[in-house]
C-alpha positions in Angstrom: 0.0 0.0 0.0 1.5 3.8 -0.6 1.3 6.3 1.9 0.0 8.9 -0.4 -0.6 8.9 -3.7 -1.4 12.1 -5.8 -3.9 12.5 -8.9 -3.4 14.9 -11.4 0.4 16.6 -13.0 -0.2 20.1 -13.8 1.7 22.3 -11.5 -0.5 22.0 -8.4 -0.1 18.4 -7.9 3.3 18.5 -9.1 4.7 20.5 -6.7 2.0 18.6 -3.9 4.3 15.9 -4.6 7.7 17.3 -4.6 7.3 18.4 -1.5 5.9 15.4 0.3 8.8 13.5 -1.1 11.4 16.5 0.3 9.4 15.2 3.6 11.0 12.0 2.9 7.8 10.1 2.1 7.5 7.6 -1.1 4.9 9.9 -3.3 3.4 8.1 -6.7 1.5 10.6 -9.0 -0.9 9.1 -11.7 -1.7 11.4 -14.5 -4.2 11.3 -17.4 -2.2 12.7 -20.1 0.2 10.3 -21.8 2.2 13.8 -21.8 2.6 17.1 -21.3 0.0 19.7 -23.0 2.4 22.2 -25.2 -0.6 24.7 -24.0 -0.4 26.6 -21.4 -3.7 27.7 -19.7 -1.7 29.7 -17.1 1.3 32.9 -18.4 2.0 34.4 -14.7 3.7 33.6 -11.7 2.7 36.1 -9.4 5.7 37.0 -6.3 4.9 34.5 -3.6 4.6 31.7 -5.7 8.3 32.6 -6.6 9.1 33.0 -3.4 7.5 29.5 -2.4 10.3 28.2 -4.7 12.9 30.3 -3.4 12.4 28.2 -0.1 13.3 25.4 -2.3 16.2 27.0 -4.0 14.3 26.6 -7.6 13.4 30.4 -8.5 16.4 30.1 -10.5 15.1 28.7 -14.1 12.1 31.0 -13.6 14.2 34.3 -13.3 16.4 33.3 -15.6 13.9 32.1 -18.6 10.8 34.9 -17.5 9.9 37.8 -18.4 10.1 40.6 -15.7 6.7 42.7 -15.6 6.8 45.7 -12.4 3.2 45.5 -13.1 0.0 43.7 -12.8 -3.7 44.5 -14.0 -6.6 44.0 -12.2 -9.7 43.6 -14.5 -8.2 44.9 -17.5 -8.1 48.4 -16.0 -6.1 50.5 -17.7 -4.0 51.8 -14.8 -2.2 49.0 -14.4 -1.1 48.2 -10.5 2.5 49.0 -9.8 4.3 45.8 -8.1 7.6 47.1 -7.2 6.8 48.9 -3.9 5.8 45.5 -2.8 8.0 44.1 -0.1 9.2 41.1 -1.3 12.7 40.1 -3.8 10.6 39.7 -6.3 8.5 42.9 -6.9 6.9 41.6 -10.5 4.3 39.5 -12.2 7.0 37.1 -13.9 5.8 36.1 -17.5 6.3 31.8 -17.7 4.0 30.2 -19.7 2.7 26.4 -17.5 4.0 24.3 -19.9 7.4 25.7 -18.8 6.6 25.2 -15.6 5.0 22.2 -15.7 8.3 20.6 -17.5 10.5 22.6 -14.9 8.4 21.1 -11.9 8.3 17.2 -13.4 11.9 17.2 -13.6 12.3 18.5 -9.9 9.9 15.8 -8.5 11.9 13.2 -10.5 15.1 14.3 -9.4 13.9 14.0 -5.7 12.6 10.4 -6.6 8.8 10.9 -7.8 7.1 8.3 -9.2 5.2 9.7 -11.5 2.8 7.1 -14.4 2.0 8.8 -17.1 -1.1 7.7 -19.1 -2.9 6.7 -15.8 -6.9 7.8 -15.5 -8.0 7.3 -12.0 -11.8 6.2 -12.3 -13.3 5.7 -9.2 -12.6 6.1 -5.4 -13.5 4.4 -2.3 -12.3 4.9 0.9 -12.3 3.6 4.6 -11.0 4.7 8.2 -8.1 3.2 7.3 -7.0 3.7 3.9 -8.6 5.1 0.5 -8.7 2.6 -3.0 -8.3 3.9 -6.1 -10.0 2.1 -9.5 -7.3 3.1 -11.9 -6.9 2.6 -16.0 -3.8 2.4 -17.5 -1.9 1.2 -20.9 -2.2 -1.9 -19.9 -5.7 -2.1 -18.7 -7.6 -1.4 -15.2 -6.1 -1.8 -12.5 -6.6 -0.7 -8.2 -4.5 1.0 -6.1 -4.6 1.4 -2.0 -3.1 4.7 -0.6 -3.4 6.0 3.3 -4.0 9.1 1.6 -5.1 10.6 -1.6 -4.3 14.3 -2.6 -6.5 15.0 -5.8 -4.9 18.0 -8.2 -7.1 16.5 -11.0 -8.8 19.7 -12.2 -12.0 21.2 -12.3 -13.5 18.1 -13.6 -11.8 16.5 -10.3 -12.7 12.5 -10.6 -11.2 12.3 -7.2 -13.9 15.3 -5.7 -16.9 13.6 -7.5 -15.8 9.8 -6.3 -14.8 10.8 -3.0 -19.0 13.1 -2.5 -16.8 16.3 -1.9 -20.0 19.0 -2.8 -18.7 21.7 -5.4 -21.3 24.5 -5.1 -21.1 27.6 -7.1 -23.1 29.6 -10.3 -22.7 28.3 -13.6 -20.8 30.2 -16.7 -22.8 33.6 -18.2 -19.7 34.8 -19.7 -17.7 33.0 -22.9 -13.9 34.6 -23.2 -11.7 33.2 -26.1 -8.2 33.0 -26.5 -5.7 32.3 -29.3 -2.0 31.9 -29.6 -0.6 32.9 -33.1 2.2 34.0 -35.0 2.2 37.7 -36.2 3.8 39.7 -39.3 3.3 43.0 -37.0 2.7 43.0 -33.8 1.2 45.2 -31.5 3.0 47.0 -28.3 3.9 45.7 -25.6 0.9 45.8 -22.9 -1.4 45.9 -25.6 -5.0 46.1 -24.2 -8.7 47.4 -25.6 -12.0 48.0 -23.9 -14.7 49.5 -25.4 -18.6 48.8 -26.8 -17.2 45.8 -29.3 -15.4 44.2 -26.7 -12.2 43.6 -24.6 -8.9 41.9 -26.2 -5.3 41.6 -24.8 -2.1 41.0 -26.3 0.3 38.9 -24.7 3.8 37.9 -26.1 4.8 34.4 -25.9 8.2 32.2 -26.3 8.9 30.7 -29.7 7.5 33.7 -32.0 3.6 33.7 -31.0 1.5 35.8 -29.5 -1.4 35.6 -27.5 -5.2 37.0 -27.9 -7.4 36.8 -24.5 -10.4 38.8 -24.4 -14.8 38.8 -24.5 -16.2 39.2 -27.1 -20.3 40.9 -26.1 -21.8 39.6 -29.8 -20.1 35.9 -29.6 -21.9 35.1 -26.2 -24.2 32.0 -27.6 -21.6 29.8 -28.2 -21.0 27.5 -25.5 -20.3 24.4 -26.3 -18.6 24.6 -29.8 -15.0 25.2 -31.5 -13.7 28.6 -31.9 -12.3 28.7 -35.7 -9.4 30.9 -37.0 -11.6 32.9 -39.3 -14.2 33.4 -36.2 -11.5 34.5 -34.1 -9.2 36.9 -36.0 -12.7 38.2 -36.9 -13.3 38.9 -33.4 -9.8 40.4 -33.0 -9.9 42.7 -35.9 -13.0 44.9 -34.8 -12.1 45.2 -31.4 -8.7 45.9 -32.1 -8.9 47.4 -35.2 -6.5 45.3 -37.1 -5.5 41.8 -36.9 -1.6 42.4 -36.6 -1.2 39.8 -39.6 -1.9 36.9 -38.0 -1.1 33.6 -39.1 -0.9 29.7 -38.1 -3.1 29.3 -35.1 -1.1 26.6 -32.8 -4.0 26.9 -30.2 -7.9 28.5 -30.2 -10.2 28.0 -27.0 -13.4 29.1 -25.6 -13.5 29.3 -21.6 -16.1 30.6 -19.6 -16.9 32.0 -16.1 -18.3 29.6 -13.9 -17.1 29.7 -10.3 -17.4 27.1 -7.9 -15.1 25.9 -4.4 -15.3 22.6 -2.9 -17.7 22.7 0.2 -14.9 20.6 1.9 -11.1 20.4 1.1 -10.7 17.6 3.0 -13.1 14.6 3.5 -11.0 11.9 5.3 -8.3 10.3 3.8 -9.1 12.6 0.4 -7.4 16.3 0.2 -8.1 18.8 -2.6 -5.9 21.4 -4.3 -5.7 23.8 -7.0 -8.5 23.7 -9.6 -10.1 20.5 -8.1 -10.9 22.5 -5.2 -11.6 26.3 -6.8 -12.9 27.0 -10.5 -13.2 30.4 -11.8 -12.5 33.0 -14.9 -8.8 33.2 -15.7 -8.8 37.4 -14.4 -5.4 38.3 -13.3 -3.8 35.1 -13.7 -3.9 33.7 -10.4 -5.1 30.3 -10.4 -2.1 28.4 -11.2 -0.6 30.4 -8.6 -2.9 29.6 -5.5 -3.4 26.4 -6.6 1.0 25.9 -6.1 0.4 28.2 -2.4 -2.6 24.9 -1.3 -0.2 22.3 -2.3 3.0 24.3 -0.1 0.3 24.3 2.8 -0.9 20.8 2.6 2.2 18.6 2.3 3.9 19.1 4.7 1.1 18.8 7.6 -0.2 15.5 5.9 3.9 14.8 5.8 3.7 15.3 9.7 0.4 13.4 9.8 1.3 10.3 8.1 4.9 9.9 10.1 3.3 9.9 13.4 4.2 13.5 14.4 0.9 15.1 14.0 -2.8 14.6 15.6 -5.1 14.6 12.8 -6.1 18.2 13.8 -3.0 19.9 12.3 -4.2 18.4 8.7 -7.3 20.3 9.5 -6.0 23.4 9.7 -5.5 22.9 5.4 -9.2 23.7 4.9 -8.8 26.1 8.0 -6.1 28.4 6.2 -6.7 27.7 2.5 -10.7 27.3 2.5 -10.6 31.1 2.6 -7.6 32.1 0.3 -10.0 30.2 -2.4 -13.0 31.9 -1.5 -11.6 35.6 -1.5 -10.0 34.2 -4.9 -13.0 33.7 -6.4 -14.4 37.4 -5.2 -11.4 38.5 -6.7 -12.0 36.7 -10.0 -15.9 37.6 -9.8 -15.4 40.9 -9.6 -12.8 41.1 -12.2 -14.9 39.9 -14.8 -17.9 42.0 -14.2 -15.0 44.7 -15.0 -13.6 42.7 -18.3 -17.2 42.6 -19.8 -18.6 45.6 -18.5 -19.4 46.8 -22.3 -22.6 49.0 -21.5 -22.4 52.2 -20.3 -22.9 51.5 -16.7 -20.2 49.0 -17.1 -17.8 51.4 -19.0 -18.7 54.3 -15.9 -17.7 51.7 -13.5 -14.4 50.9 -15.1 -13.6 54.9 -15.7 -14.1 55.4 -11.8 -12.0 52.7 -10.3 -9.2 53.3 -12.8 -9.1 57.0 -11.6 -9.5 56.2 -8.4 -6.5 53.0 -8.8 -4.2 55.6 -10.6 -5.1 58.5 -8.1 -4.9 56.7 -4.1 -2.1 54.7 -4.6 -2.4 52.7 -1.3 -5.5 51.4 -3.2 -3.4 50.5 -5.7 -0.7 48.6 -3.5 -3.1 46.9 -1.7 -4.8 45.3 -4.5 -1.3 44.4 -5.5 -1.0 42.7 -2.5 -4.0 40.7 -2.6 -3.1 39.9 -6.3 0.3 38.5 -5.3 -0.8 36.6 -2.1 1.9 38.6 0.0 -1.2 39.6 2.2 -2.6 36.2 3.2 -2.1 35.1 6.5 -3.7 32.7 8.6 -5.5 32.6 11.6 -3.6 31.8 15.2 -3.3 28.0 15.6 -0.3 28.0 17.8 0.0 28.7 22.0 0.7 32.8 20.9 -1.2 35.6 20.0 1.8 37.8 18.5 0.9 39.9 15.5 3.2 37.6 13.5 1.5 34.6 13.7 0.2 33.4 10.9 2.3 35.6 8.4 4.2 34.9 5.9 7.8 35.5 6.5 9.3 38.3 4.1 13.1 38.1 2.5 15.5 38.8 5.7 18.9 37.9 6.8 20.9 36.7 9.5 24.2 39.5 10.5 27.2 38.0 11.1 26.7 35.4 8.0 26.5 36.4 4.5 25.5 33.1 3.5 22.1 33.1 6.6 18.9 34.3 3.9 15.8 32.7 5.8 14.7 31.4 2.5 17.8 29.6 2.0 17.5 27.9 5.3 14.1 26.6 4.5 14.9 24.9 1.9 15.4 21.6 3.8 11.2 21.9 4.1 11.8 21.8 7.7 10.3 24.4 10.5 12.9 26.9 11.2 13.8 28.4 15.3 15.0 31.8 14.9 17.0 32.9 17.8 16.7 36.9 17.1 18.0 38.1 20.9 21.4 39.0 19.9 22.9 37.6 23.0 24.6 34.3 21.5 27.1 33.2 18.2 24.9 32.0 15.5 24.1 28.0 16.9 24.3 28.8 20.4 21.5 30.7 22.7 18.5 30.5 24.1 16.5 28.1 20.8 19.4 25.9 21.1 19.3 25.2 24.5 15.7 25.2 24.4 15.9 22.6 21.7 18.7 20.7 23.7 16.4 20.5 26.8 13.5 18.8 24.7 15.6 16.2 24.2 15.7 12.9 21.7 12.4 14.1 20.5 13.4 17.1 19.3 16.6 16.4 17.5 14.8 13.4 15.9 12.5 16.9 14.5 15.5 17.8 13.0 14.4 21.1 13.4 16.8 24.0 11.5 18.1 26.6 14.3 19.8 29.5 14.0 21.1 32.3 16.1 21.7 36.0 14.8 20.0 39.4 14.4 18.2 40.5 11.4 19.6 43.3 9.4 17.6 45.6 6.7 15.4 47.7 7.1 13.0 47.2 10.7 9.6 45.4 9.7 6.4 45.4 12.2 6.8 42.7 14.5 10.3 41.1 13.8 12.2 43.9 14.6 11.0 43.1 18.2 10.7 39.4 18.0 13.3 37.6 20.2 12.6 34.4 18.6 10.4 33.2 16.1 9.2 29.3 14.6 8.6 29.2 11.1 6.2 26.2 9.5 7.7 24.6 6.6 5.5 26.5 4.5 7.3 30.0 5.3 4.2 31.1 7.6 5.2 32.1 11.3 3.8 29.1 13.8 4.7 30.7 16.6 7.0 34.2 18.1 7.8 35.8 21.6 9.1 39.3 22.5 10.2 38.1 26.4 13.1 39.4 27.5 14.0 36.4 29.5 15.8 33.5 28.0 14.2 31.6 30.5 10.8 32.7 29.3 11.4 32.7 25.5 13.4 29.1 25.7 9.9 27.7 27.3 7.6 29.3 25.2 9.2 28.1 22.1 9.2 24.2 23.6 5.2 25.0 24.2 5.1 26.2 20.3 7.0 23.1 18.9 5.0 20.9 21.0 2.0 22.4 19.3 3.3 22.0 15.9 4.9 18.6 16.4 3.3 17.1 19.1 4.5 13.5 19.1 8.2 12.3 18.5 9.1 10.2 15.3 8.1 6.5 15.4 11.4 5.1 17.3 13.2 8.4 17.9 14.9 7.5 21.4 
């Protein structure tokens, strides 16, 4: 029997599985496709998906192959929100289509030992107190599969969320966008956008020549259901654009449209759901792919903890808990988005003219939307023994004095939590977390929990510049932090907080 088993290899359940197998679990992935899509439904990494990988020491490729943007739209308005105020490394909306990131992400989960089966529909699901079964079709015909847990990342359609009674409520599609990717003999500016009475359109370069088309078009509404054609599209194009740009060889034409629905329940037993099995929605802003990598980061490693005895079933709770809500305000977000994006009658066009004046003239509007747009804003509710405003947060880019080499990011990359001694009164190693972590004993050296002593330098942030030590979840999200003055005190406190985290010892630690 595996221990877990995911369904579905776009990037959500790609990066589900990398991460339970940095936990050090055995992870198979079955996946549909006999292989990758050369489409990419998804362009844009927004900043804390990048910085998600920079935990993991795989931002790399991305920065080096993307395309930098300092800004990022919200519904098509034309005052585009400025990202680079944003506190955070990576102050842009990074330009990757998925099938790059899909292709970097597979490589990653092989390379830390992922068994991934390519060509493999799962069909049915049943599962017990003990275990969850799997009715699986393959190459070679149908087979089953037995899992203590299954982690479905199999889409909107999710076979895993239907089999396993997972409600998915939510409004059906009123809106039809379309998309193409083409090849151009002249095209348009960058940033290329147009709103008006015929309709919205946006350009979007891609890699290998073509360019994208995304838009909604009012007078092609009754046409759910069937094939957009090259002659219906570039017609489309041409008179809300004004020109067609001299397109050419269509590689890709699609139809998507607007329905939004999240799963009632992202966990029901021994079945977790991420990324579009758990949230659908219009593609406004390009988030999904985004949140959908953010679940995955949360989940693993609590169902990690879970399934190797150091967790009570309550911290794999706390997945719902946390990311339940991140999907809901995403599909606000999205909702309210695309009433802006097809907001063609006058009202609509009044309502689009106000919050672009009002987004280009209060720019703490601005940067807030920015924020919610890259996910730097979401934090989670207190679960730990500590009501200090930095629980729950995400923890921004700092660094360690007295090492060069000490960027928090970098020393998450193990996946494990992280005890920051911040007092300033030991050499890096030494203090008050490690004595506190020497006092717990076996169990916590069997943790392996990363410490480290220093004081931050940069620029003072609410919270940390006070903070005389802080626990940080594997996930980059504060667990727990204290502001005592006493050793004693803050060397206590952090033992309750890793007790809370990681209640139980490994099986057999000493």
């Amino acid at each position: 029997m595996e221990q877990v088993i995911v369904v579905g290899g776009g990037p959500t359940g790609l990066w589900a599985a990398c991460e339970l197998r940095r936990a050090g679990l055995p992870v198979l992935l079955l996946e549909r496709r006999t292989e990758r899509s050369p489409h990419s439904k998804a362009l844009t990494l927004h900043p804390r998906t990048i910085e998600v990988f920079a935990m993991r020491g795989l931002e790399g490729p991305f920065l080096d192959e993307g395309i930098k943007l300092p800004t990022g739209h919200f519904g098509g308005l034309e005052h585009r929100l400025d990202f680079r105020p944003l506190d955070t490394p990576y102050p842009f909306t990074l330009l990757y289509p998925q099938a790059g990131t899909e292709e970097i992400l597979e490589r990653h989960a092989l390379d830390l030992g992922v068994r991934i089966r390519r060509g493999h529909a799962v069909t049915g699901l049943r599962q017990d107190e003990a275990s969850v079964g799997l009715e699986v079709s393959g190459p070679d015909g149908d087979y089953a599969e037995r899992a203590e847990y299954v982690v479905g990342c199999d889409g909107t359609g999710s076979t895993v969320r239907r089999a396993a009674g997972i409600a998915f409520p939510g409004s059906d599609a009123t809106i039809v966008g379309y998309l193409g990717d083409v090849r151009l003999d002249a095209p348009p500016p960058p940033g290329f956008f147009r709103h008006g009475a015929e309709g919205t359109v946006m350009a979007v370069p891609l890699p290998g020549g073509l360019h994208r088309f995304v838009g909604v078009d009012p007078a092609g509404q009754d046409v759910a259901g069937t094939d957009l054609t090259f002659g219906e599209f570039r017609e489309t194009v041409t008179r809300v654009a004004g020109e067609d740009f001299g397109m050419r060889d269509p590689v890709w034409l699609s139809r998507f449209g607007n329905a939004t629905r999240q799963a009632a329940e992202y966990r029901r037993g021994r079945v977790l759901l991420a990324g579009d099995a758990a949230h659908m929605h219009f593609p406004t802003g390009g988030v999904g792919l985004n949140v959908g990598v953010q679940d995955a980061m949360n989940l693993a490693w609590k169902l990690a903890a879970r399934i190797r005895g150091q967790a009570p079933d309550g911290l794999l709770d706390t997945y719902h808990t946390e990311r339940h809500p991140v999907g809901a305000a995403l599909l606000e977000s999205s909702l309210a988005q695309t009433a802006l994006l097809a907001g063609f009658s006058p009202a609509g066009r009044g309502l689009r003219s106000l919050l672009c004046r009002l987004v280009a003239d209060h720019p703490e509007l601005s940067l807030d939307l920015a924020r919610r747009l890259s996910a730097l804003d979401v934090a989670y509710p207190s679960t730990g023994p500590s009501a200090h405003p930095l629980t729950g947060t995400r923890t921004p880019d700092l660094y360690l004095a007295g090492d060069p080499e000490a960027r928090v990011y970098d020393l998450l990359r193990t996946g494990r939590p992280l005890l920051l001694d911040l007092s300033g009164t030991a050499p890096a190693g030494a203090g008050l977390a490690g004595g506190a972590l020497e006092a717990a004993g076996p169990r916590a050296r069997a943790l392996g929990i990363e410490v480290r002593s220093g004081t931050l330098t940069g620029a003072p942030r609410p919270g940390w510049s006070t903070a005389g030590a802080v626990l940080i979840r594997p996930d980059g999200h504060v667990w727990w932090a204290g502001d005592q003055p006493s050793d004693a005190a803050l060397g206590t406190t952090a033992l309750e907080a890793l007790s809370t985290l990681y209640p139980a010892p490994l099986p057999g630690a000493a």
